[in-house]
N, C-alpha and C positions, 0 to 999 in steps of 0.2 A: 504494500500500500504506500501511496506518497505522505510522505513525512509533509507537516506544519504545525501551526501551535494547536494545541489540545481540544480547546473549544472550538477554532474555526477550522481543525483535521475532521472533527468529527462531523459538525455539521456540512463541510465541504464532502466528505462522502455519503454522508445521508441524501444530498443534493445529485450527486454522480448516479448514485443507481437510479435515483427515480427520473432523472432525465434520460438515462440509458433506455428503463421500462418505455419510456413513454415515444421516445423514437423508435425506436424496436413495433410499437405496437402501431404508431404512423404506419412503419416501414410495413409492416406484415399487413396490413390491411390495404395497403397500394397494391402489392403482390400478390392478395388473395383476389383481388378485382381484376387484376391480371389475370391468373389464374381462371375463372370461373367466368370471365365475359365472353367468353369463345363458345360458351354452352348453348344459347339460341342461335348465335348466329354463322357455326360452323354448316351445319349442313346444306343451308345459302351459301356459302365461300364453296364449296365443295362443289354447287351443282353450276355455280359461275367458273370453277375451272376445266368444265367441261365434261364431267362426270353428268350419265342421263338413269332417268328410271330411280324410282323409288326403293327399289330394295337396291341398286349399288349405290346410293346416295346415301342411306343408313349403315350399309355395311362398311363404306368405307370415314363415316361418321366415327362409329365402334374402335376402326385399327386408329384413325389420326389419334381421337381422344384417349385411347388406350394406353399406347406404345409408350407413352410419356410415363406412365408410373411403372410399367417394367426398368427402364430405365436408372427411373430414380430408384428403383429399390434394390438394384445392385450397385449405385456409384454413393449414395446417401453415407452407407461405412467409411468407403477411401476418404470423400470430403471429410466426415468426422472423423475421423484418423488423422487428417494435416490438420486438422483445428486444433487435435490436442497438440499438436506437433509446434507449430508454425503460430495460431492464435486464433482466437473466434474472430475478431475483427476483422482480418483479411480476409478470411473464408465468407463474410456476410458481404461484403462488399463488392468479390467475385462473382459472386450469385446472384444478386439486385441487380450488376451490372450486366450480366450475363442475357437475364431475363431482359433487361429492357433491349437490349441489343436481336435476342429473338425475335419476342415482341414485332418490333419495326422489319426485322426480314420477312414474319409470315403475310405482312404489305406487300411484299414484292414478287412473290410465290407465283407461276406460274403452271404449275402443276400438282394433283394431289400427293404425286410422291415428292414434290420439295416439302410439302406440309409434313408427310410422315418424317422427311429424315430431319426438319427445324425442332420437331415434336422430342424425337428420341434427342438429339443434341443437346434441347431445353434438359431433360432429364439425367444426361451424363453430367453436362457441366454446371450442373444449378446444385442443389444442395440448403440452401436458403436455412429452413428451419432446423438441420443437423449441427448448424450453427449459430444460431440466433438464439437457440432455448439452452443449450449449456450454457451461452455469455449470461444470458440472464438469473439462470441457475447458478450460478458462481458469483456472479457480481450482486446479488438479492441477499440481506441478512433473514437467516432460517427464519427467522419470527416473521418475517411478511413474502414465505418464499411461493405460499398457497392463492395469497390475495392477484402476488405479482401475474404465475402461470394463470390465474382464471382472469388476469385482463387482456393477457396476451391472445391466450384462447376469446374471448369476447371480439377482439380485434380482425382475429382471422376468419372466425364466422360473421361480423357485419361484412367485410368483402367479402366472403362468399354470398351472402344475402343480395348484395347491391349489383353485385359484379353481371348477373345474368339480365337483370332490370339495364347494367348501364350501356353494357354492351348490344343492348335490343334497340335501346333509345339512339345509340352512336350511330350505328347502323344505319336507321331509318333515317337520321340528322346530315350526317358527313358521307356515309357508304360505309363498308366492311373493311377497306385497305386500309382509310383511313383511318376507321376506328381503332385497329392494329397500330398505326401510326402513333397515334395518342396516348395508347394506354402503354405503348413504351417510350414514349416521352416521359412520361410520370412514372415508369419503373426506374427511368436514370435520375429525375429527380428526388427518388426516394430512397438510391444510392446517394445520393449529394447528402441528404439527411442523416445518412450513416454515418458519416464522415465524420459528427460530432460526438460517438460515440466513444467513449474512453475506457479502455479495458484493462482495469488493475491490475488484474491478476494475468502475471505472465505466464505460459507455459513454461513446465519444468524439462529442459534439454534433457534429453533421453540418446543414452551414447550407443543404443541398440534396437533396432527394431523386433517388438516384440509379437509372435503368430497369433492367430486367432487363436487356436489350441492353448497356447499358452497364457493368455489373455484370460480366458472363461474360467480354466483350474485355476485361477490366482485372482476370480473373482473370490469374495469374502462371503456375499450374500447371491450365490452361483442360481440357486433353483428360483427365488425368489424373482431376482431380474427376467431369468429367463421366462418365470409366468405374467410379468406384468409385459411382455413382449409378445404371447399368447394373447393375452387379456385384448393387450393393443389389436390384435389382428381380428377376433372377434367384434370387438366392436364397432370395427368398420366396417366389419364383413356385415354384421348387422344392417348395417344405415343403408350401407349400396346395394345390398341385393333384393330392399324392399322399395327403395326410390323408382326404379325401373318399371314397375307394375303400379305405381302410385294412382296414375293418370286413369289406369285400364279398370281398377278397383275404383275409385270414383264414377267414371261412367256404368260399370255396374250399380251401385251404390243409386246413383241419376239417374236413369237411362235416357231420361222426356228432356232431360235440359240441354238450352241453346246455349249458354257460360261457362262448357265443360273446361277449355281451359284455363278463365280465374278461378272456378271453382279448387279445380288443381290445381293449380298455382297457390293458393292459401292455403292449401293440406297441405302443400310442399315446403313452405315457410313457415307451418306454425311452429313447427320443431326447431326451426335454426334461430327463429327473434325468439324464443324461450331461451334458448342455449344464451343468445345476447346479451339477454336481460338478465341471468342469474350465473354466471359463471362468474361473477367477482365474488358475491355472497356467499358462493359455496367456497371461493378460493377465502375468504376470510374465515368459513367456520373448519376448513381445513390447517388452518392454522392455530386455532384454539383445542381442536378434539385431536387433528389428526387425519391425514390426509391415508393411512391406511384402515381409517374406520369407513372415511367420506366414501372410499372407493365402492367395496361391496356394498354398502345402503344404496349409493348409485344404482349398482348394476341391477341386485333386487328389485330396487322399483323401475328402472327400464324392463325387467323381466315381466313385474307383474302387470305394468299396463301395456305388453304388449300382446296377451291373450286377450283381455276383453275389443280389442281394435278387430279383432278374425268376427266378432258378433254384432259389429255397426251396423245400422240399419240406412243412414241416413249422412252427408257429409260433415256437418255440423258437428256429429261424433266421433267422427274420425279425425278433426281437426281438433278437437277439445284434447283427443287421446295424444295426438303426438305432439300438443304445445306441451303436457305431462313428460313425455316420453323426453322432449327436448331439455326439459329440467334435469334430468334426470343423464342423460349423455355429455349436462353444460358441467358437471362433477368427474366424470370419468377421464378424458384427455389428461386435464391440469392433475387429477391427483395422481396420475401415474408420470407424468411427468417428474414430481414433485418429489415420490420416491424413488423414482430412477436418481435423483438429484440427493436423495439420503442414504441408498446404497451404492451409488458407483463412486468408485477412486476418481477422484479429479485430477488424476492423471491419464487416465481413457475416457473422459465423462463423456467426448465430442462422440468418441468411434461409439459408446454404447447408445447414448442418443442415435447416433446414424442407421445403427442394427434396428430400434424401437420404430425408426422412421423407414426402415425397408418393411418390418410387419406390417407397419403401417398401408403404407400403398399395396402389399401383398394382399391385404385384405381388400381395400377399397377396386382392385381391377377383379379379385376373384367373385367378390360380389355382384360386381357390374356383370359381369361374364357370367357367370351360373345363374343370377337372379331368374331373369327370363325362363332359362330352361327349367327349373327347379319350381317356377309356379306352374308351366304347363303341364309337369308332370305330380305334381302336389295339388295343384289349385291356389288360388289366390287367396284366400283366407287362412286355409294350412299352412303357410310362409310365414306369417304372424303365428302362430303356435312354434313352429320351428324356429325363430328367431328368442322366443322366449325361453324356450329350453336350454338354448347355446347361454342366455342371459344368465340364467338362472343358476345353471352348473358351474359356471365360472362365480358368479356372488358367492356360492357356499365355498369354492377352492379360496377365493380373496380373503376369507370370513374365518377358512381355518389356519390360514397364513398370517392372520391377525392374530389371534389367538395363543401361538406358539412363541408372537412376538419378534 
């Protein structure tokens, strides 16, 4: 830490982190808008590059959107590996910059395979959050390390909130190229903002590189990480492979109605402005109880309101169910973050975050990709039962992981 005198060292870095939180949470939420405004209006980009017909217009929909979190979920470790190595700073800076630099190519794209290989590129050389949640994680004093992760998380679900609304709006305003143009303009602007971040805590030079193998046996709290890495893949695998049927289940639900699409669209958002709204309060009660108790009461009640959502009758119900359901997911991210940040060495903290963030997307493409097939062969209601059970079984594992201490 930087030495000054007593009273103004200290206040001087009570001021460092929360300016750090608080650009960090800028920064994540420019890049979750990034991220998420390409959702309406890729499959128009697609059918403007000369791609015809409705099913290769979705299919090739599927691989662009896809390919990006395979990607990221094998390069997410290496970045966190040079973070611990090299510094969170540079690694955040590389990625913000990276993305905006994409961003502005997929303007220029010519063909749906320059989209797929800008797509994979984004995802090798980005890394974004494998380094942004350890800085914050390191540079946060434990007593506000729960509040900190649930503003952060609040930050990247309002961009994903906005980010599909902005990119719909860009679109119709500017065109598609341009709206790519834009929103990486404001990715490099949102590197510019990094720039102010100050990272106390150096990495410890390491005069060997150490294997994964060796890595995991010389974790301390080995089973433990590796379930909140589990834990992570579930519950994405949750959210994405009931997102995909959302739309088809509302129109069952309606069948008569002319508004199927805001209809869904407000089922589809009652869960994320939940998450919005209460992901700081549960990061606050996570730091008074305990961010290993917050975790399974989470997942529990994600579990148990997502049986009654398979017996909605009406959309009204199913939107009440998943603004509940959002409460209840806005706990889950940040408190496994939070422990990752109580059991890994801060000297691997970057590469174990990065491992957290490969389950992470592991789960969110295998969702998206099975969802579909797994309702037509289940049914649409049975997914919701299904989803609760994966809930559920993991709450009692979190519950008796609790317990042993």
């Amino acid at each position: 830490m930087e030495k000054g005198s007593t009273g103004d060292g200290m206040e001087s870095n009570l001021q460092v982190w929360r300016r750090n939180l608080y650009i960090c949470c800028v920064a994540s939420f420019v890049v979750s808008v990034g991220m998420s405004q390409m959702a309406p209006i890729l499959p128009l980009y697609i059918a403007q590059l000369g791609v015809e017909g409705v099913g290769e217009i979705a299919r090739w929909s599927g691989i662009v959107f896809g390919c990006n979190f395979i990607s990221l979920a094998i390069f997410s470790p290496i970045w966190g590996r040079l973070a611990d190595r090299y510094g969170r700073k540079p690694m955040i800076l590389r990625a913000s910059c990276w993305l905006g630099v994409i961003m502005i190519g997929m303007a220029f794209a010519q063909s749906v395979w320059h989209l797929v290989a800008l797509r994979l590129m984004q995802g090798c050389l980005s890394g974004f959050q494998a380094a942004v949640v350890p800085l914050i994680a390191q540079e946060t004093p434990k007593e506000h390390s729960g509040w900190a992760m649930g503003m952060f998380f609040s930050a990247q679900v309002t961009g994903g909130l906005l980010g599909p609304l902005l990119g719909g709006f860009l679109a119709e305003c500017i065109g598609i190229r341009q709206s790519f143009l834009l929103i990486g303009a404001l990715c490099l602007l949102g590197c510019l903002a990094l720039t102010r971040v100050r990272e106390t805590h150096r990495p410890v030079k390491q005069t060997a590189s150490v294997g994964l193998r060796e890595l995991f046996a010389a974790l301390p709290h080995r089973g433990a990480i590796v379930g909140l890495f589990l834990t992570t893949l579930i519950m994405q695998f949750s959210l994405t492979c009931i997102q995909p049927i959302l739309t088809v289940y509302v129109k069952e639900l309606a069948p008569t109605t002319d508004h199927l699409a805001v209809i869904a669209g407000a089922v589809f958002s009652s869960a994320g402005f939940a998450s919005m709204l209460f992901a700081s309060r549960l990061g606050h009660i996570s730091d008074r109880v305990g961010s290993n108790r917050v975790l399974p009461a989470c997942l529990l009640l994600a579990g148990l309101v997502s049986i009654p959502q398979g017996f909605v009758t009406a959309p009204w119900q199913l939107a009440l169910l998943r603004f509940v359901h959002g409460i209840a997911v806005a706990g889950l991210m940040p408190s496994i973050n939070n422990l990752i940040r109580q059991l890994a060495p801060s000297s691997c903290m970057g590469r174990i975050y990065g491992f957290n963030q490969s389950f992470q997307f592991i789960g969110m493409f295998s969702g998206a990709f099975l969802g579909g097939h797994l309702a037509a062969f289940f049914g649409l209601r049975h997914m919701f039962f299904l989803v609760a059970i994966l809930l559920l079984v993991d709450a009692i594992w979190c519950h008796r992981m609790e317990r042993r201490g």
